[in-house]
N, C-alpha and C positions, 0 to 999 in steps of 0.2 A: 348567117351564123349567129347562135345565140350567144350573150353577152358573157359566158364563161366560154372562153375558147374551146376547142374540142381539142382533143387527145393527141390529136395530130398536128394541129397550129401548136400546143404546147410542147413537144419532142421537139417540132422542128426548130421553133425559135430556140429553145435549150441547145440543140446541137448546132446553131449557128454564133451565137452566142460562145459556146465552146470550142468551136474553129477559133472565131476572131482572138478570141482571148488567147490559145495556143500559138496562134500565127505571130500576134503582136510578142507574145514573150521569147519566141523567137527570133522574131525580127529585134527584139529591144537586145536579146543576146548576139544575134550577131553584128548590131549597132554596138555594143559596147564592147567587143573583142576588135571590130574596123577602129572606130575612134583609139582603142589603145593602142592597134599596131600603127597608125599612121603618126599619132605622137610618139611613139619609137623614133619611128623611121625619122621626123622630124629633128629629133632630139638628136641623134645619130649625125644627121645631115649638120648641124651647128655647130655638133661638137668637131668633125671633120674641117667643118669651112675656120674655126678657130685654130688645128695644127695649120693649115694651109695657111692662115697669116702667121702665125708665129714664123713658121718656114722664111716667107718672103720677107718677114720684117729682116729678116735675119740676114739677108742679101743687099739690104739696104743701109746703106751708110750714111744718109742724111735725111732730115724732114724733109728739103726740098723734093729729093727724088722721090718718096714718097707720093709728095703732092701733086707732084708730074704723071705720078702714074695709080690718080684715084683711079680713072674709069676701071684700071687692070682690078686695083685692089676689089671694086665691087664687082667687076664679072665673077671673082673667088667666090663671091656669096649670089651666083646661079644671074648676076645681071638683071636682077629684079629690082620693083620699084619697094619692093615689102622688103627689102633687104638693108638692112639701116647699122652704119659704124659709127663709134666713135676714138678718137684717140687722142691720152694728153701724156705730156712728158712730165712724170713724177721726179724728175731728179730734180725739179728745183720747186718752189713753194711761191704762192700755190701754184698748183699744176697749169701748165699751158697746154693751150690745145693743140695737137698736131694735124688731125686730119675731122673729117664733118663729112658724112654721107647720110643727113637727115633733112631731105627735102621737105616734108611736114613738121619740121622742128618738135618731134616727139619726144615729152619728158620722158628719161629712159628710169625702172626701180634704183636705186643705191642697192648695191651687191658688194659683197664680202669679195675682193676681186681673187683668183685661184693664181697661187705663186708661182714666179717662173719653173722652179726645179718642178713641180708636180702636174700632173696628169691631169688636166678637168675631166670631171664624170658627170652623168645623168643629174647626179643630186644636186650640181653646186646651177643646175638651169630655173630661172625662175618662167613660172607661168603665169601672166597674166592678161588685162581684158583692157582695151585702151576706151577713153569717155567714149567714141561711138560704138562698142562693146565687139569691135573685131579683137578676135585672141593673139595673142603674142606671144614671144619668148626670150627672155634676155638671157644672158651670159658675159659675165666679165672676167677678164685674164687678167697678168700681169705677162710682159715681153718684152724684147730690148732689141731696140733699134743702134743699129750698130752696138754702141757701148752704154747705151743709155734705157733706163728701165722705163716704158710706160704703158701704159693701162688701156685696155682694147674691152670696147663695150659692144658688144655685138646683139643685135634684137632684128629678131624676122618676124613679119605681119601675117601671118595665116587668113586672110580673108576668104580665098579661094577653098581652105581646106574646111573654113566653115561656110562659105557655101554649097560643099559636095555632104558635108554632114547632113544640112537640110535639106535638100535634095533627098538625104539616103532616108530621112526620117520618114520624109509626105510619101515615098515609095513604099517604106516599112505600112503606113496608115491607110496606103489604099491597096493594099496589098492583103494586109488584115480582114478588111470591110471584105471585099472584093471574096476573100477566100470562106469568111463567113455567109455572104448571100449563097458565094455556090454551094456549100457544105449544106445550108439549110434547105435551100430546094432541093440540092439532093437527097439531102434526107426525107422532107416531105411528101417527093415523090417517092423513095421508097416505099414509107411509112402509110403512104395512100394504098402503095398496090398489097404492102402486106397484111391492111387492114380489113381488103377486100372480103374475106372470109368473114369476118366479125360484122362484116355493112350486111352481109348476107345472112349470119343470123337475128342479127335485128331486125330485117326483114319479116326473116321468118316469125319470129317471135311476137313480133306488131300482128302480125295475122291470124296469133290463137285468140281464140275468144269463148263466153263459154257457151256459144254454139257448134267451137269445131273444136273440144278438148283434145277430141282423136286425136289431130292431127301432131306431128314429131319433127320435130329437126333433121336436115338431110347432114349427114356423117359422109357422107360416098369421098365428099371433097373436099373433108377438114384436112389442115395439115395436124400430125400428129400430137403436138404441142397443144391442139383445141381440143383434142379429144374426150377425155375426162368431162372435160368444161362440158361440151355437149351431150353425153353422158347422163352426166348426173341434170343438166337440163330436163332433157326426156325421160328420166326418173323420177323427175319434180312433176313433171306433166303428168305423165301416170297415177301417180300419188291424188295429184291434184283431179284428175277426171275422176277415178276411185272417189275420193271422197265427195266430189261435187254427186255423182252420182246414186253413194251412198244419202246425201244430204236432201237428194231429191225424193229418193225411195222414203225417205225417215217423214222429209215435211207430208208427201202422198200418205204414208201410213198414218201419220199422228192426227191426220184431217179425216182420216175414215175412223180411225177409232174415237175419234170426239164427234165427228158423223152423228154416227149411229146411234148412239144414247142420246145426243140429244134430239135427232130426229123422232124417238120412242118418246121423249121428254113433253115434245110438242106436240106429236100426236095424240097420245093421253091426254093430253092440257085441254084440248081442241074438241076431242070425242067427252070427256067430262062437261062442259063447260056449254056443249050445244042443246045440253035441256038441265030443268030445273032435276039437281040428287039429292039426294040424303047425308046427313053428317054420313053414316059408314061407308058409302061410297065415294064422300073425298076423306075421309082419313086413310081407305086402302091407297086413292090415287098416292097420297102425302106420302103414307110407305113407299109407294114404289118408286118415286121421286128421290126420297132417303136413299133408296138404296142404291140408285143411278150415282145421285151427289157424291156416294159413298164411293164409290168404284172408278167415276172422275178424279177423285183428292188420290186415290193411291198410285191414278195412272201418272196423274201430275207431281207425285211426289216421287216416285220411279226416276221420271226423265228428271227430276231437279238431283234425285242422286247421283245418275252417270251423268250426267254434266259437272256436279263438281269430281267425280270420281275421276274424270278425264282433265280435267284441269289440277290435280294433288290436293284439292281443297277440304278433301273429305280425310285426306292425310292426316293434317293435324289432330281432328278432333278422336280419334283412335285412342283408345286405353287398352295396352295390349297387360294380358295377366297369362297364367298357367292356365291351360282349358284342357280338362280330359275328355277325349276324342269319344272314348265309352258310357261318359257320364251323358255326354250332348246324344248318343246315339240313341241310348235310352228315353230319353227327353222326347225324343222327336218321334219315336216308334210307337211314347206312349199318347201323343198328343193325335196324331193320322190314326190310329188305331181304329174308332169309330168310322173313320170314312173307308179304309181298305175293309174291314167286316163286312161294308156296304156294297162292294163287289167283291166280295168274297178273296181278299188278297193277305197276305200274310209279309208281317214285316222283320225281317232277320239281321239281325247284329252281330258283327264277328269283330275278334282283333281289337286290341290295345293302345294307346299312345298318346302322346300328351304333347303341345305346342304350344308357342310363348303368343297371342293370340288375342284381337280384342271377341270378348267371349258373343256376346250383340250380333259380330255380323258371322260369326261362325252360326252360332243360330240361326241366321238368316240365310246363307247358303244352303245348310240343312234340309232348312223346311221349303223352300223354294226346287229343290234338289227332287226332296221325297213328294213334294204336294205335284211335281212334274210325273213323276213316276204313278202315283197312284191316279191320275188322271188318263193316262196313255198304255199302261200295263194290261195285261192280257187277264180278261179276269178269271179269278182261279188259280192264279201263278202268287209266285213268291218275289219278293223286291227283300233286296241285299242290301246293308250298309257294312261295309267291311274297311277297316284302317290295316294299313302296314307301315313298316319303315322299309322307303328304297335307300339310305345310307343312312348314316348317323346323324344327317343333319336336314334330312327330307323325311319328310308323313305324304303317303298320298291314302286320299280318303278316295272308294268307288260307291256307289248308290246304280246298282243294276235293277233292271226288268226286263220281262218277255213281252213282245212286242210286235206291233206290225214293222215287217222288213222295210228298212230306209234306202232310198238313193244316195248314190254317194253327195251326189249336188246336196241334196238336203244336209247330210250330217254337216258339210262345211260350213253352212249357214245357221246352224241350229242356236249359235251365238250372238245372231245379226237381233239388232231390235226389228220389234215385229213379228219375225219370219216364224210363220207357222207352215207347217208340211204339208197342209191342206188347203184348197184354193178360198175358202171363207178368210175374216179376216175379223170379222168377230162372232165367238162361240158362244154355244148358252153356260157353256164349266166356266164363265166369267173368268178365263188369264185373259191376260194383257198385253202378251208375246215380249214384255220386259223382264220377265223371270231369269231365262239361263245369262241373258244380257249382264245382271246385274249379278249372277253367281263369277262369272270372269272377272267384271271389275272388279268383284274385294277379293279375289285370289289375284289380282293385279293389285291391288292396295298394297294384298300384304308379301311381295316378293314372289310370289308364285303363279302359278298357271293352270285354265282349266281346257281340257280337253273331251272330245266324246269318240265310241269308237263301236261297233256294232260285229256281234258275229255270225253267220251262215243260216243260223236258224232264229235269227231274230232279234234277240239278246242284246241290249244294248247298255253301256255302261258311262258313265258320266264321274272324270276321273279328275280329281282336285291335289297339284302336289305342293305342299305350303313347306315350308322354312320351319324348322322344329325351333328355333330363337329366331327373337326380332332382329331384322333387317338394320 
């Protein structure tokens, strides 16, 4: 076991722990309810064995007879050796003694003695502890022997009653202990067998790795209590396989598209370089190196956008103003203008609207949107930019074209980095399969969503719904 106890050693000492302690303040309560009644009953027994001498004083007409008949007098106080009197005749000065039943010559306390005409009570008994710290109890009277007043000291030695208190105590202590061991192992057998489920998904969960992300948590024989818990485990997995294998497709992609240019990079280099050229045959190579260079820095500046796009990083630097939806439409229709001429395509603007917006990446949606569209559009056809409002506080912008029919698999992916609909993975229309990639992120930047959705005859639309104010 490692040096932080486990889960289970910690319960169960806790719950023995909580025995002992329960048991002991129960035993301390019914320790302190016994010692009270037994000093009752004590107290009780003293003040009785006190009328029982008054009584018999009372029958006695001399000290002699008295003294004739101590042993009588101390059977009255139960014929024990803890049973101790004394008595002096106060009618003369100072007081004489009349009778002695203090075999250990025991200093008795001075007590206020209780007057003949009155009742002694509870209160007037003193408690005390003799030098070898057995407990006591004295009580003093006044009574009259025959016609004569004297003073009756009565004190009993509780030895016995405190050695049944110690006794009750070391009962009370292992009684405690005793009940805490078993509490605890009870409990940690408990705690063992109800842990069993949790041993078992630790198991399981030691055994994912990212060669069997597949694999899931067996549910058949949670108790219902774990369920969620395992749940959302296997939710986490999911996530977690998805993205590992989103992570794998992206690192495979991004090494074929740094691949390829630079494989062209080095072949050039290589086919240049194997016989003596002329300046204009390395200044073309030197182009067409620029122009590779050029197409590397956008690819790497792409991924360095959705990376901070996906971390909020790109959040802050955002300066959202008013951007009319007509004015940018215009802008972008007139700038593609030249390249749709080039296949004969034609670019239409419809619809109104205006959003609180950083005006840059609207731009850049735009032209990413429409530079998609006149890439892929059917040529001959017409490519739509059309703005509405779907409520007072939503703009969705569409950029449609006619087009080859998509599988549904493709459209769901059309947002994946990368993913192009055709089995090449780099084309000579120079994208970089980061375009609609990066059209999502900044309608995720800015509050909203981008979607695509295609109809029957081809048509397919690419549909942005942004926040009319900032988020």
């Amino acid at each position: 076991m490692s040096k932080q106890r486990s889960l289970g050693w910690r319960l169960g000492i806790s719950g023995a722990m909580v025995a002992a302690a329960a048991s002991a303040l129960l035993g301390l309560y019914l320790y302190e309810t016994f010692e009270a009644q037994l000093l009752q009953r004590d107290d009780v027994q003293l003040l009785g064995k006190l009328r029982q001498l008054r009584q018999l004083l009372s029958h006695s007409s001399t000290a002699e007879m008295l003294r004739s008949q101590a042993d009588y007098v101390r059977d009255t106080m139960s014929g024990e050796s803890n049973a101790l009197i004394e008595m002096d005749d106060v009618s003369v000065k100072p007081s004489a003694p009349i009778l002695r039943i203090n075999p250990v010559n025991l200093a008795f306390p001075v007590l206020t003695p209780v007057p003949l005409t009155n009742e002694a009570g509870r209160q007037h008994i003193r408690h005390w502890q003799t030098e070898s710290g057995v407990p006591a109890a004295t009580l003093t009277a006044i009574s009259s022997l025959g016609n004569k007043p004297v003073e009756i000291r009565l004190t009993r030695l509780y030895s016995e009653r405190d050695v049944l208190l110690k006794t009750y105590r070391l009962q009370i202590l292992f009684t405690s202990l005793a009940a805490g061991l078993l509490s605890g192992g009870i409990l940690l057998f408990v705690i063992w067998r109800g842990l069993a489920p949790l041993r078992k998904l630790r198991t399981q969960t030691a055994a994912v790795s990212p060669q069997n992300l597949s694999q899931r948590l067996d549910s058949s024989q949670v108790p219902g209590k774990l369920l969620p818990l395992v749940d959302g485990l296997n939710q986490m997995l999911t996530r977690l396989e998805n993205g590992y294998l989103q992570l794998n497709q992206f690192s495979a992609d991004l090494a074929h598209e740094l691949r390829t240019p630079l494989a062209a990079l080095n072949t050039q280099t290589q086919v240049i370089l194997s016989k003596q050229r002329n300046a204009d045959e390395y200044e073309a190579l030197l182009e067409s190196h620029l122009e590779a260079f050029e197409r590397l820095t956008r690819l790497v500046d792409s991924l360095l956008f959705l990376a901070r796009s996906e971390h909020q990083q790109i959040a802050r630097d955002l300066v959202h103003h008013p951007v009319s939806i007509s004015d940018e439409f215009a802008r972008i229709a007139d700038y593609f203008e030249d390249l749709a001429e080039q296949r004969q395509l034609r670019i239409v603007c419809s619809g109104e609207a205006e959003i609180f917006a950083d005006p840059h990446m609207v731009r850049r949606v735009l032209a990413n949107l429409v530079s998609n569209a006149v890439r892929y559009a059917a040529e001959g056809t017409v490519i739509e930019l059309t703005a509405k409002t779907a409520d007072p506080q939503i703009v969705v912008l569409d950029v449609s074209n006619q087009g080859d029919l998509l599988a549904q698999a493709d459209l769901e992916r059309l947002f994946d980095r990368f993913y192009r609909t055709d089995a090449s993975r780099y084309s000579n229309n120079g994208g970089s399969g980061l375009g609609l990639a990066i059209v999502k992120a900044i309608a995720i930047l800015h509050g909203g969503n981008a979607s695509v959705s295609q109809s029957s005859d081809g048509k397919i639309t690419f549909s942005l719904r942004l926040p009319v104010s900032r988020l």
